[in-house]
C-alpha positions in Angstrom: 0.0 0.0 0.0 1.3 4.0 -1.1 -0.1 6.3 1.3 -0.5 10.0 0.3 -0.5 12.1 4.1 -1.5 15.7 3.7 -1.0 17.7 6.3 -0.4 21.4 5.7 0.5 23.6 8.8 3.4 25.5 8.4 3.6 24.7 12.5 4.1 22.6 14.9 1.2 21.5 16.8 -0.1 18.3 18.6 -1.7 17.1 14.7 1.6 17.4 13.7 3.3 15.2 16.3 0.7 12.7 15.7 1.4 12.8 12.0 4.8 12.2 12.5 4.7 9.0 14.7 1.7 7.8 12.2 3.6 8.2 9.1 6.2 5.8 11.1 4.1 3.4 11.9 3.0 3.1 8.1 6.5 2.5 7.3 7.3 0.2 10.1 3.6 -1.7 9.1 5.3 -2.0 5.8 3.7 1.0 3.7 5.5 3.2 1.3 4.4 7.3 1.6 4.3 10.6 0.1 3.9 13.6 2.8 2.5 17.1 1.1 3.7 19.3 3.7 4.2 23.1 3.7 7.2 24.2 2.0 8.2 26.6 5.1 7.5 23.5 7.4 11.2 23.1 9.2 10.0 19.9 11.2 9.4 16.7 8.7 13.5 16.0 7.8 13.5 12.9 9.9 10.8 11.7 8.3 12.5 11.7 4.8 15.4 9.9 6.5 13.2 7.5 7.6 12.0 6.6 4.1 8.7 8.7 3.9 8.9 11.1 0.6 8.2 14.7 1.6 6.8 16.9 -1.2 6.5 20.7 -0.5 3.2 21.9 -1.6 1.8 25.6 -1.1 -1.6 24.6 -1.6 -3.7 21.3 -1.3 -4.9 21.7 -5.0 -1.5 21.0 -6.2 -1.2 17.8 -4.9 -4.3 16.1 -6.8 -2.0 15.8 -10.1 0.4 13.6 -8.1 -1.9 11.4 -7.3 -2.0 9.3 -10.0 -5.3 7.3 -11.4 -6.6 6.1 -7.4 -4.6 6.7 -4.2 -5.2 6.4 -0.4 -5.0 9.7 1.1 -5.0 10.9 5.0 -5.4 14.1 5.9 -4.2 15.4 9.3 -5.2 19.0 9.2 -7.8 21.1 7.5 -8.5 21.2 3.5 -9.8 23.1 1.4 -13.9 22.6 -0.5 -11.9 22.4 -3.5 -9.4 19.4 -3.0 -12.3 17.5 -1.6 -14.1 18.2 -5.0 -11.6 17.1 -6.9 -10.7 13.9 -5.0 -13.9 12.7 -3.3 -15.1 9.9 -5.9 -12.1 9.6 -7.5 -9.4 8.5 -4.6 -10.1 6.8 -1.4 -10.1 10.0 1.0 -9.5 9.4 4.6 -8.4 11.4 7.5 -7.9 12.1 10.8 -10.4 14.0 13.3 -8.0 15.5 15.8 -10.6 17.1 17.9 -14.5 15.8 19.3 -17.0 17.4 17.6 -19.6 17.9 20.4 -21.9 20.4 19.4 -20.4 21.1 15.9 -20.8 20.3 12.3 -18.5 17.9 11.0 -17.8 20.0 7.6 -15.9 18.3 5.1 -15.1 15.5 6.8 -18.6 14.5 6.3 -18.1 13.6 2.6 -14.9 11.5 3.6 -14.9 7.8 2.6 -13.8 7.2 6.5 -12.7 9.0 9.0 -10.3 7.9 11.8 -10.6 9.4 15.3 -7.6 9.5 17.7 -10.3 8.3 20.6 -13.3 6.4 22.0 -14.4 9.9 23.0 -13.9 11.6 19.8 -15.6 8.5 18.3 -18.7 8.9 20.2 -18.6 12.2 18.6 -18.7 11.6 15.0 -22.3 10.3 14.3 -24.0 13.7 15.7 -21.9 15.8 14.0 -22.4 14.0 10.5 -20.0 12.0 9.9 -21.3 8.6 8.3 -18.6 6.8 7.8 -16.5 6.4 11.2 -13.6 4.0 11.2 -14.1 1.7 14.3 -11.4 1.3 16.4 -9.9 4.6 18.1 -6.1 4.7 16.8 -5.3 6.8 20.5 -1.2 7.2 20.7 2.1 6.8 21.6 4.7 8.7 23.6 7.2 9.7 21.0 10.4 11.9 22.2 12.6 11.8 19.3 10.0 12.7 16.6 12.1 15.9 15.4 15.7 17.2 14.2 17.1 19.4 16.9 16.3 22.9 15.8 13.8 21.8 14.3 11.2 21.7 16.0 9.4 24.7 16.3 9.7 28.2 14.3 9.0 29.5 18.0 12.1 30.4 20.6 12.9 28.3 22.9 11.5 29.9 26.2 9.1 32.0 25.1 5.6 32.4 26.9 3.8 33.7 24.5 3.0 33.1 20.7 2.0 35.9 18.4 -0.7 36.0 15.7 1.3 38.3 13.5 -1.8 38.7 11.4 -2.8 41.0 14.7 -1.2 44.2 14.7 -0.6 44.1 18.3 0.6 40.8 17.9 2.9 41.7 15.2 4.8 44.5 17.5 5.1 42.6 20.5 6.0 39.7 18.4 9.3 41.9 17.5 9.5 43.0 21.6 9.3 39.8 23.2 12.5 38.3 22.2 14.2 41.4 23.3 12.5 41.4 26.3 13.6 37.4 27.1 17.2 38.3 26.1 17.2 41.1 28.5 15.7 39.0 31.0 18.9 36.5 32.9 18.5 33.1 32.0 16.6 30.6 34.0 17.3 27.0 34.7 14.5 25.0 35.9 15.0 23.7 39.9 12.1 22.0 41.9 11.3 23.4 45.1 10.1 22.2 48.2 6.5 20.7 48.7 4.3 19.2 46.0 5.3 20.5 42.4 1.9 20.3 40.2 2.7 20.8 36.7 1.8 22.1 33.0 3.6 20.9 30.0 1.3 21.6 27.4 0.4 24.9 24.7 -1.4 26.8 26.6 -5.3 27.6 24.6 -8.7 27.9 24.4 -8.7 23.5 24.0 -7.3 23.2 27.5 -9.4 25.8 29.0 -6.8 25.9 31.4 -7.9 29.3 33.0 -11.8 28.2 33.5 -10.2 25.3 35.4 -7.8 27.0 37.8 -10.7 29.6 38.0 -12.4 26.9 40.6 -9.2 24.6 41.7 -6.4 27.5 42.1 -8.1 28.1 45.8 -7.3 24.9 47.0 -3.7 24.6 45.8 -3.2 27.8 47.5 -4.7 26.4 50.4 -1.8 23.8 50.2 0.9 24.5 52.3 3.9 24.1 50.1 2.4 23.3 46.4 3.3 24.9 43.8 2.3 24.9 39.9 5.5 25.0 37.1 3.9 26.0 33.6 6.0 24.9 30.7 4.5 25.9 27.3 3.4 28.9 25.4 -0.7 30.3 23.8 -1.8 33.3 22.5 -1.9 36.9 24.3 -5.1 36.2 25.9 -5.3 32.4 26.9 -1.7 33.3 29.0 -3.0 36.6 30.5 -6.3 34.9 31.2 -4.8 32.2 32.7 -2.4 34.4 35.0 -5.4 35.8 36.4 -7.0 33.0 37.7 -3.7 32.0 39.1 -3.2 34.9 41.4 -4.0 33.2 44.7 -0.9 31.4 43.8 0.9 34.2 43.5 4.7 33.4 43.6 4.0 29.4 43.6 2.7 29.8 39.8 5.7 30.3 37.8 5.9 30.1 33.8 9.0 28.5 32.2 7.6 29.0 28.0 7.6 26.0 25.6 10.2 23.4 26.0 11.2 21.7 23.0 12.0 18.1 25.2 9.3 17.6 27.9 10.7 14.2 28.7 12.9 16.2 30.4 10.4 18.1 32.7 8.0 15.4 33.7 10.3 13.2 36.0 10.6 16.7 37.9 6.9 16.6 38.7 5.1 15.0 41.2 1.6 15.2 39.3 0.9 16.3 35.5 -2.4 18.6 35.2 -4.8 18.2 32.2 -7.2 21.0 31.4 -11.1 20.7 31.3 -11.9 17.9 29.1 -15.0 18.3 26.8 -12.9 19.9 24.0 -9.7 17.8 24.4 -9.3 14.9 21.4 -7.3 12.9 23.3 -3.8 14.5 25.6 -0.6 13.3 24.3 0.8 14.8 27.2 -1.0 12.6 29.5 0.3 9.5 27.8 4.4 11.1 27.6 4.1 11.8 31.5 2.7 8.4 32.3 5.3 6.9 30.2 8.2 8.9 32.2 6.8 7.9 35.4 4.9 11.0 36.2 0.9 10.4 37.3 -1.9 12.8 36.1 -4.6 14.8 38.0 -7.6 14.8 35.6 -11.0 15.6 35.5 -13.0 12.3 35.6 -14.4 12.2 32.2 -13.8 11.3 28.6 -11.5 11.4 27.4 -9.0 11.7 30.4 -10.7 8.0 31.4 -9.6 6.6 28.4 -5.6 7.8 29.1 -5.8 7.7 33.0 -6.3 4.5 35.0 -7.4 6.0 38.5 -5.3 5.1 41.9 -2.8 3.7 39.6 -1.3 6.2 36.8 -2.9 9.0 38.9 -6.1 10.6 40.4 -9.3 11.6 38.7 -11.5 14.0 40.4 -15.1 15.6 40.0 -15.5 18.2 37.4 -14.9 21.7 39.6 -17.5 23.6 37.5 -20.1 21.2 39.4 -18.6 21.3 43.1 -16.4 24.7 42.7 -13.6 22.1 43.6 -14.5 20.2 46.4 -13.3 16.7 45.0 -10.3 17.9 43.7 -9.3 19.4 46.8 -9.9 15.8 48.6 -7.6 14.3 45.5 -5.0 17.0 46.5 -4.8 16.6 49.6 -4.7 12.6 49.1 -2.0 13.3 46.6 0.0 15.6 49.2 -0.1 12.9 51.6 1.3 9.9 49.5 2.6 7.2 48.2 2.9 8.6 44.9 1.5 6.0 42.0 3.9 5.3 39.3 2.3 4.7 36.5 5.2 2.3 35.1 3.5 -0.3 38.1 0.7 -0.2 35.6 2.4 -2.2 32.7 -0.9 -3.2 31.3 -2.4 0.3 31.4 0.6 1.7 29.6 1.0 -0.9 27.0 -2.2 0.4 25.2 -0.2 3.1 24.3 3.3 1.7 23.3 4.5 1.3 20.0 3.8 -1.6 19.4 0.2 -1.5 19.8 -0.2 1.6 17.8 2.0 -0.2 14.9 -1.1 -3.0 15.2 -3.8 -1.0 15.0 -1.9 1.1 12.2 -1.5 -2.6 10.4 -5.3 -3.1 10.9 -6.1 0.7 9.0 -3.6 -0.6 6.2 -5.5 -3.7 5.7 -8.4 -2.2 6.0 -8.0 0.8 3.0 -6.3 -1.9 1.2 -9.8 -4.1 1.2 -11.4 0.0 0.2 -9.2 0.2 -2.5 
């Protein structure tokens, strides 16, 4: 089987992390593939060294003529009305849905041949939204470090809080004042203090809804002699400043570090990874890395953080705040103050839904699968 993946984005985002360790699991499953990528993409080198062909392509339109007569395609991020009308009926057109679709219109994934969904919970999602065709196992993920060439990962500077929408023109001019500002700044080294260290390491946006949630649990950390909250990541203007502010009655325990290109190398530093609020989150990659390193999660109990957290063994789910202003979590906080710590790695059965391997096999089973389309 020749897989065409499409994926677009001239940045680097969780879709594009996932592309990477799927297009590896195609070749490891024994699939040859052509990535369309964007030609200003820095991140996809290792993927040609791995044996995937990467073809630069400015728009999706100029990728039908490569196609050939019929040819399997997944997308990973959005397309255009007009590549869907000049595929759809002609190739078998697949993709990813990276994100549940509660309470939206599925678009142009509804006239897919089959859509793949990266959960059980984004799953659920697909049949309300439009989407006929659903392929019917969730493909969920792996923990993948060395997905990128150093340097490459990012068109973002390493430590930097923010990220600018330079289409803004506020954006734009503190785009050009915040590096100046971080170089001013002395650098900072990373060093766990005393007491529990809660942590972040995650982009920071309107999917995490990171600032609703500390709106309603930021009380009871504070309440907490000793804990503290390290973020690690960067968002836009506004998910960061509105985040800050529900963090004030942290005050000097909430610090923010930016985005870090290797998180493998924060999570053994934390006692306990945070998720955001869940209804909008496809699946949490980070979740699965910090379980992986050792590191337990606190997360809301609900899909799809009970797909990617086994309670009282990778770490704790509590009660969603927004229904008991944070009354559970505070009884999970204080029961993770106390100890022992779980270590997720005790939970070898938990964890192996999300190794390698088992992602190569359900990667095998889509291959067959399109193969038996074709």
């Amino acid at each position: 089987m020749h897989c065409h993946v499409v994926n677009l984005q001239p940045y680097l985002g969780g879709a594009e992390v996932y592309t990477n360790f799927f297009v590896r699991a195609l070749l490891d499953c024994g699939a040859t593939v052509t990535l369309h990528a964007h030609p200003q993409a820095p991140h996809w080198g290792t993927l040609a060294a791995a044996g995937a062909r990467v073809v630069p392509a400015a728009a999706d339109t100029a990728i039908v003529p490569r196609l050939g007569e019929r040819a399997w395609i997944v997308t990973h991020a959005p397309v255009s009305a007009a590549f869907v009308d000049a595929v759809a009926g002609r190739h078998l057109l697949t993709g990813f849905c990276h994100m549940p679709l509660a309470g939206r219109r599925a678009g142009l994934l509804a006239r897919y041949d089959l859509v793949y969904a990266v959960s059980r919970y984004v799953l659920s999602t697909l049949p309300d939204a439009g989407v006929a065709a659903a392929y019917p196992e969730p493909l969920l993920g792996v923990a993948a470090f060395e997905r990128f060439a150093a340097g490459a990962r990012d068109a973002q500077r390493e430590g930097l809080v923010y990220s600018w929408d330079t289409r803004k023109f506020r954006d734009r001019v503190l785009s050009w004042l915040d590096p100046l500002r971080a170089l001013a700044q002395p650098a900072r080294a990373f060093a766990r203090g005393p007491g529990l260290t809660l942590g972040i390491v995650s982009a920071i946006g309107p999917i995490k809804q990171f600032d609703l949630l500390f709106a309603h649990i930021a009380p009871a950390i504070a309440a907490l002699p000793g804990a503290r909250l390290e973020i690690f990541g960067n968002g836009g203007y506004r998910s960061v400043t509105d985040l800050k502010r529900a963090l004030r009655p942290l005050g000097a325990r909430a610090r923010f570090w930016g985005r870090r290109s290797h998180p493998e190398a924060i999570y053994p530093q934390l006692d306990y990874l945070m998720s955001g609020l869940p209804e909008k989150e496809a699946l949490g990659l980070n979740i699965i890395e910090a379980q992986m390193q050792g590191t337990p999660v606190l997360a809301v109990d609900a899909a799809p953080f009970t797909e990617t957290v086994a309670d009282g063994r990778t770490g704790y789910l509590y009660r969603d705040p927004r229904t008991d202003g944070g009354a559970d979590f505070a009884r999970v906080l204080a029961r993770a103050a106390a100890g022992p710590r779980p270590d997720p790695r005790a939970a070898p059965d938990h964890l192996a839904r999300f190794s390698a391997a088992a992602f190569n096999a359900r990667v095998a089973r889509l291959i067959a699968d399109a193969a038996a389309r074709m």
